[in-house]
C-alpha positions as CSV (number, residue, x, y, z in Angstrom):
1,X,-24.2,-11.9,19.0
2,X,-21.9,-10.0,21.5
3,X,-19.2,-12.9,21.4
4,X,-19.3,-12.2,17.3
5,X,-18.8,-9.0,17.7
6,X,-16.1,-9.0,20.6
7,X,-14.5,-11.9,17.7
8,X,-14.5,-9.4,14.7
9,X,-12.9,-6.2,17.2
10,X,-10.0,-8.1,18.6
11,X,-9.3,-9.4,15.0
12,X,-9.7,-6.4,13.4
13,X,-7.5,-4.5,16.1
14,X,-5.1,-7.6,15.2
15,X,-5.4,-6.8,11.5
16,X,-4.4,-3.0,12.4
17,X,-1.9,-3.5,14.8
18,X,0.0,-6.2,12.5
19,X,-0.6,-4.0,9.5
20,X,1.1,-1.3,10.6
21,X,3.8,-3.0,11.4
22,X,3.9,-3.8,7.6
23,X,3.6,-0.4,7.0
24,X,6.5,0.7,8.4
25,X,9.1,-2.3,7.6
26,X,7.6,-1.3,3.6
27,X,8.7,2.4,4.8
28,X,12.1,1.4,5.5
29,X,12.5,-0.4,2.0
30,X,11.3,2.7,0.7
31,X,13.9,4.8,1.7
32,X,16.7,2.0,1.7
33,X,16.1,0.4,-1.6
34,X,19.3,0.2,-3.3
35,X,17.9,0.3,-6.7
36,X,14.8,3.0,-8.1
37,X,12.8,-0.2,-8.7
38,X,13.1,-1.8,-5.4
39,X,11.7,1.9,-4.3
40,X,8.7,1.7,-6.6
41,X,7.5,-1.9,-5.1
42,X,8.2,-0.7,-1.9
43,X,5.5,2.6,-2.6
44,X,3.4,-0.2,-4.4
45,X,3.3,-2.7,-1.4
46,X,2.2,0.4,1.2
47,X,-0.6,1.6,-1.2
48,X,-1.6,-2.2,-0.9
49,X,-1.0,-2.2,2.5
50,X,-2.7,1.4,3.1
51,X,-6.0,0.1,1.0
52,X,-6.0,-3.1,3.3
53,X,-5.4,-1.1,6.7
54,X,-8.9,1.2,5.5
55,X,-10.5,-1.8,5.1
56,X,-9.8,-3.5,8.6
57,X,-10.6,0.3,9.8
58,X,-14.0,0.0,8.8
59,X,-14.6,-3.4,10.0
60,X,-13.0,-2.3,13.2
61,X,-15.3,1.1,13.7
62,X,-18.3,0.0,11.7
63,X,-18.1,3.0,9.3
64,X,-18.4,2.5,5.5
65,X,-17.0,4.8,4.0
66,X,-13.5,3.9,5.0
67,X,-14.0,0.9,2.6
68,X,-15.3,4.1,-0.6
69,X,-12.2,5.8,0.5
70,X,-10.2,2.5,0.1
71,X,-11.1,1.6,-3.4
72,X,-10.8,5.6,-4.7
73,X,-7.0,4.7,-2.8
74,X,-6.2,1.6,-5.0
75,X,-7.4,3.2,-8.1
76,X,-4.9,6.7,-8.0
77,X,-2.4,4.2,-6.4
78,X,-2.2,1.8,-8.9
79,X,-2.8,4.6,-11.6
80,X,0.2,6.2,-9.9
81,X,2.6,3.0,-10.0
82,X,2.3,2.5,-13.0
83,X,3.4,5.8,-14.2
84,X,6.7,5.6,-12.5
85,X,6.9,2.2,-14.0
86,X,6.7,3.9,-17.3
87,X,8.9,6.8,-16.3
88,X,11.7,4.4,-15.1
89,X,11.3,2.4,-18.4
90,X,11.6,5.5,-20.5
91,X,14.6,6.9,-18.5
92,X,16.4,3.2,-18.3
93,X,15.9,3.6,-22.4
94,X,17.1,7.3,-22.7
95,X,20.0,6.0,-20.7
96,X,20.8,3.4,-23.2
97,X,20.6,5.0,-25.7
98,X,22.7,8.0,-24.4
99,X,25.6,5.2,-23.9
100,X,25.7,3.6,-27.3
């Protein structure tokens, strides 16, 4: 059992190291995007990322409630992306309208 466990650690270390590399190249899309909706798949992709790096967290400690703090993440995340989805579709459409 200690080889399993030495096995999970060094991959889960891997898992963290690797995605918080991610992390940080999604970070720098964030504040580069050219466009607002490259910027909102950018946040997007590091609440992803953030949800996954809780979860290899508590494989790599052994503490559960990383993984109840990871899904109460990807539920105001993705509640979150989508209302700046809509508020880009509704400005795009006041915009439109504005140069008609």
């Amino acid at each position: 059992m200690g080889t399993e466990n030495l096995l999970v650690g060094t991959t889960a270390m891997i898992s963290l190291v690797l995605l918080t590399l991610a992390i940080l190249l999604a970070f720098v899309r964030l504040v580069m995007g050219p466009d607002p909706a490259d910027r909102i798949v950018a946040l997007d992709l590091i609440s992803v990322l953030m949800v996954s790096y809780l979860a290899a967290l508590s494989v790599y400690t052994e503490e559960r409630t990383f993984l109840d703090v990871a899904i109460a993440y990807a539920l105001i995340a993705f509640l979150g992306t989508v209302a700046l989805a809509r508020f880009r579709e509704r400005l795009a459409r006041r915009q439109d309208d504005e140069n008609k």
